[in-house]
Every structure is written in structure tokens, then in C-alpha cells.
C-alpha positions in Angstrom: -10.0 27.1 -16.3 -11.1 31.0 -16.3 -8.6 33.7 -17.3 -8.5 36.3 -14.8 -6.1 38.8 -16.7 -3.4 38.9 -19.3 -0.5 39.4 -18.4 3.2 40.3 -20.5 4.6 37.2 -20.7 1.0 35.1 -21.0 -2.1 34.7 -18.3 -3.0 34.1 -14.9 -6.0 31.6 -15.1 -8.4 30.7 -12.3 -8.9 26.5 -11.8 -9.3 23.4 -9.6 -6.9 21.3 -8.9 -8.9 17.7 -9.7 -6.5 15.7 -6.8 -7.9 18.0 -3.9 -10.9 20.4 -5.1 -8.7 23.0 -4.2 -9.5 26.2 -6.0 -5.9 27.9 -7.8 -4.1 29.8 -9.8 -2.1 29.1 -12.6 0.7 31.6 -13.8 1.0 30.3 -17.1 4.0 31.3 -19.3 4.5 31.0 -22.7 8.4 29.7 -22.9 9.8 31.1 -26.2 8.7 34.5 -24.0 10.3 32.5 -20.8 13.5 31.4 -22.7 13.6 34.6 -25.0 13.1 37.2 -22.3 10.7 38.4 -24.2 7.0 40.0 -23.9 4.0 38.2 -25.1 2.9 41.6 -27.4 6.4 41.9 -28.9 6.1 37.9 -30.4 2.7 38.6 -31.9 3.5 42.2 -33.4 4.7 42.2 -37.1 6.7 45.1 -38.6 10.5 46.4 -38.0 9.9 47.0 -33.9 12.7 45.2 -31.6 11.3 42.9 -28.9 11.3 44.8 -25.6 12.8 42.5 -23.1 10.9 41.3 -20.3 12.5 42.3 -16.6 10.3 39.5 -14.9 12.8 35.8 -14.6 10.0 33.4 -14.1 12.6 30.7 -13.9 14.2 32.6 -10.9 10.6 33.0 -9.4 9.9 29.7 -9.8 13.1 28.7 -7.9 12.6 31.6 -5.5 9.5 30.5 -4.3 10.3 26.6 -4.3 13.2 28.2 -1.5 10.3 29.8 0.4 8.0 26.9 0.3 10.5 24.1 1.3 9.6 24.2 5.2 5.9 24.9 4.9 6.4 28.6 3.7 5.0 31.5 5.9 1.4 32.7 6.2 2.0 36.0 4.4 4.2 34.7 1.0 2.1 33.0 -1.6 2.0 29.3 -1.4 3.5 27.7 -4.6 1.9 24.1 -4.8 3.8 23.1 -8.1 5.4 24.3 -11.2 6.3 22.2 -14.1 6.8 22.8 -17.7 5.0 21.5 -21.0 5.9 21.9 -24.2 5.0 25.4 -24.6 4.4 27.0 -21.1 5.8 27.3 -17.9 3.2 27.0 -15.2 3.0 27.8 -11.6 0.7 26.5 -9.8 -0.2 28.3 -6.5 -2.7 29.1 -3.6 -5.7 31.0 -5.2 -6.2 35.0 -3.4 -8.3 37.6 -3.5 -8.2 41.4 -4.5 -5.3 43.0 -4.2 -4.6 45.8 -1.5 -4.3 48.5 -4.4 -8.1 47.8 -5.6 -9.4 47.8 -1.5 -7.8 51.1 -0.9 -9.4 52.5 -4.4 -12.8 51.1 -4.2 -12.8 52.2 -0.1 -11.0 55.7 -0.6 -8.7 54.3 2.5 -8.1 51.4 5.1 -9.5 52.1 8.6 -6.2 52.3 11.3 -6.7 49.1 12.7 -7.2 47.2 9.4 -4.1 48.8 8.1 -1.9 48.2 11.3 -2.5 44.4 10.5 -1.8 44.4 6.9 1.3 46.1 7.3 2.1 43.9 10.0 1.4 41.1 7.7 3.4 42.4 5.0 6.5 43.2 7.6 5.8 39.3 8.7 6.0 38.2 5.3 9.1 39.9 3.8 11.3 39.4 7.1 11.0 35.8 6.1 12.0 36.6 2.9 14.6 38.7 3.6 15.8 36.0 6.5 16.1 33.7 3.4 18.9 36.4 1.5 16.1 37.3 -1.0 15.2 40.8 -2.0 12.1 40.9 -4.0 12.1 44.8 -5.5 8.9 44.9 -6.7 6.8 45.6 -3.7 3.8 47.6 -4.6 0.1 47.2 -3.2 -0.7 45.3 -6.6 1.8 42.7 -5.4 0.0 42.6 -1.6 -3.3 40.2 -2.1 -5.9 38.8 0.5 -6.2 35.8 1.3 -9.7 34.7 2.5 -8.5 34.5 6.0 -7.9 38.2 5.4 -3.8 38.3 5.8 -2.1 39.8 3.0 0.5 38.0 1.0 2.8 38.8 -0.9 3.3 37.5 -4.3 5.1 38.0 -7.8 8.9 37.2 -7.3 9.8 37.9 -11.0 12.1 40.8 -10.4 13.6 39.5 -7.3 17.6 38.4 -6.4 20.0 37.1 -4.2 21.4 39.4 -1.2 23.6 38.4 1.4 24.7 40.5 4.5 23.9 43.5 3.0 25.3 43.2 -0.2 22.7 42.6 -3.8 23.7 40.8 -6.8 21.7 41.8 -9.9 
């Protein structure tokens, strides 16, 4: 395992999954933080300061993306392989990516036409399939649009999404 980056409610490590050689990513939550809807920071911060509750339901985006992922998923939503629970964590186990498109439009200053007609057709791809499954995921941001290593973008981190139904959200 390699940590990659912290995160608020515990780390996204880097691995290989021993069965396949398959390189991954693990979304590792602590579960007092999962249970508590609470961030990492507040649990390890003495003093009179009220825990800030976390927004992100990794519960609901581990069930959210087990809904996506039931009939072989679709090229442009991140592939969950597994998630399971230990004692103190809940982990998801998915497809490893690549940068995401915020940090290719930074380091480049901007995407050529062509490369950003096919991203945004990617992304457009990826959250009609969503959306044809009544899920909103409201948190769509470039950080939460990787690459893959075929080049599609994907779209990842469910944690703030919900239910919607013929036009109509439940929050």
C-alpha cells in the first residue's frame, strides 16, 4: 500500500490486488467517522470544538456505486471491484486512475478543442448513465473527473449523491 492523499474522513491508498495483479485504489474509511458522520480532524482534535459533520455518506456511495456496477458499469463511472468492512474501516476497493482533469487543465493552462470535445463527451456519457439509473451525484467538479489510462474521463466520488425520480430529488 502507498497513501496517495488524506482525505476527511481517512485516505485513499494506492495497492495490488494479490488475486489479479491488478493495480487499485482503496478508499479507506475510518467507521467511528463513517458511523459518527464525523471528520477524521474533528476525532483527533482535543479542546471544547464540536465535531463538524461530514456531508460525504460513504455507506450511500458504497451502495450507489454497487447499483452502477451491477451490469458491468459504464466506461466513464469508476469501477468499484469490492467494498467490505473490518473492524475499524470501511473500504472500497476500486479501478486505479490517473490525474484528475482539474490538475491537466492547471499544469497545461487549457485543453486543446478536440481533447476537450471528448472529455466532455465522456463525462455527458457517464452521468446519463447515472442519471438513467435515478441518481443525482451533486458534486461534479473537475477534481471528481479522472483519466483513466485509456484516456476517458470517469467520474468518481458518490459521497454527496441521492435518489431522484422523474424529476423530483430526495435529500
Amino acid at each position: 500500500l502507498k497513501a496517495l492523499r488524506k482525505a476527511l474522513y481517512g485516505q485513499i491508498l494506492s495497492a495490488t490486488a494479490k488475486r489479479t495483479g491488478e493495480r487499485v485504489v482503496l478508499k479507506k474509511l475510518l467507521r467511528e467517522c463513517v458511523e459518527r458522520k464525523l471528520v477524521v480532524s474533528d476525532l483527533r482534535k482535543a479542546g471544547g470544538r464540536r465535531p463538524q459533520p461530514m456531508l460525504e455518506d460513504a455507506r450511500r456511495e458504497l451502495e450507489v456505486l454497487s447499483r452502477l456496477n451491477c451490469d458491468g458499469g459504464h466506461r466513464s463511472v469508476v469501477r468499484l471491484i469490492e467494498g467490505f468492512e473490518t473492524a475499524n474501516d470501511l473500504v472500497l476497493v476500486m479501478e486505479q486512475l490517473h490525474s484528475d482533469l482539474f490538475d491537466v487543465v492547471m499544469d497545461g493552462g487549457r485543453l486543446h478543442e478536440s481533447s476537450a470535445q471528448k472529455d466532455f463527451l465522456d463525462a455527458v456519457g457517464g452521468l446519463h448513465f447515472i442519471h438513467s439509473h435515478d441518481i443525482a451525484h451533486r458534486d461534479l467538479s473537475l477534481e471528481n473527473l479522472l483519466l483513466g489510462s485509456d484516456g476517458r474521463v470517469v467520474i468518481t466520488d458518490f459521497g454527496l449523491c441521492c435518489d431522484c425520480a422523474a424529476g423530483e430529488m430526495q435529500l
